[in-house]
N, C-alpha and C positions, 0 to 999 in steps of 0.2 A: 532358329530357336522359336518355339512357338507362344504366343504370348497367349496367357489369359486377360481380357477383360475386363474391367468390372465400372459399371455405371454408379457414379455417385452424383448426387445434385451438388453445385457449388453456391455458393454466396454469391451473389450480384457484385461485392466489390471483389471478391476472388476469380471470376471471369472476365472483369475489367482487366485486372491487372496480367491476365493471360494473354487479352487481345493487344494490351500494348505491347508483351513479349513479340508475339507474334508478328505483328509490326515492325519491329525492331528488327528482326530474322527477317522477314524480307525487304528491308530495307537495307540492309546489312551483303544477303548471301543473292539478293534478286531471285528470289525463289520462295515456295512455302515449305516448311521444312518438314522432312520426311519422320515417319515413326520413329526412326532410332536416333533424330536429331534433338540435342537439346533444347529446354526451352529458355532455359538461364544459360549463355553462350559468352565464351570469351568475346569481348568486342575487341579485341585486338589480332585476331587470329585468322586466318587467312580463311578455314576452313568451321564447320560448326565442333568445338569442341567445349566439353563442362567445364563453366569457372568451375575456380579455385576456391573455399570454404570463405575465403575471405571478399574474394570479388564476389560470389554466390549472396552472400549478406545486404554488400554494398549496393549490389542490382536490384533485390528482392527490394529493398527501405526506399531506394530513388523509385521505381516503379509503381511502390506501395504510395507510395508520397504525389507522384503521376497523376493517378487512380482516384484521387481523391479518399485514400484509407487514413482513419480516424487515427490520428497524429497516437492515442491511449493504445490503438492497435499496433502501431507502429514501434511503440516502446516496448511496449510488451512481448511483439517478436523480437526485438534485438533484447532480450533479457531471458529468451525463455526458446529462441530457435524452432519457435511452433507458430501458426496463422489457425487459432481457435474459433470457430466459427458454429454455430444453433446447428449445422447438422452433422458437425465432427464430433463436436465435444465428448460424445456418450462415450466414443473411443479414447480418450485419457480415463487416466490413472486418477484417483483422487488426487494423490500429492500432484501431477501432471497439471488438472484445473485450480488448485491452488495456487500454484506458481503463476497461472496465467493470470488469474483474479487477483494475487497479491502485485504484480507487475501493472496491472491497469490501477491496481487503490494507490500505489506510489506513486503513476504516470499524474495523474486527478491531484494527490496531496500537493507532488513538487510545483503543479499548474496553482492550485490554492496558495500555496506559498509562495509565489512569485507574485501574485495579484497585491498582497498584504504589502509587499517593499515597495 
């Protein structure tokens, strides 16, 4: 199957959190992993195969967390299943960036409300 391509710039914390992937795969499989291998990988699986939607999440937030990602970024992917970032964004939807913007003002309000107790 022949793939196309395509170069995008990442986020300096969205690269981080690839190199720990990474890492983790060869540490995992003693190898660097091939093009058709995933990068979010069942850690229990003998061989490289894709979590599951749920381990997928659970990977993505410990990693993101790894990584040093901004704990408001972190809430906001698990609310919203997207990692928005200055050179993605154009690619959402309106309602898309608002979910992510409303997800980081709630992530901000619950931290303000917690300060006040």
């Amino acid at each position: 199957m022949a793939h196309d391509h395509k170069r995008m710039p990442l986020h300096a914390e969205t690269r981080e959190t690839i190199a720990c992937q990474l890492e983790a795969f060869r540490k995992k499989f003693g190898r660097d992993p091939c093009p058709d291998d995933p990068i979010f990988f069942d850690p229990d699986a003998n061989e490289p195969v894709p979590l599951n939607p749920q381990q997928h999440e659970r990977a993505m937030i410990e990693t993101m967390s790894q990584a040093g990602i901004d704990p408001a970024f972190i809430y906001a992917f698990k609310r919203t299943g997207r990692i928005v970032t200055e050179s993605n964004k154009h690619r959402l939807t309106g309602k898309e960036l608002r979910q992510w913007n409303d997800a980081i003002d709630e992530y901000q309000h619950r931290v303000e409300s917690a300060k006040v107790i």
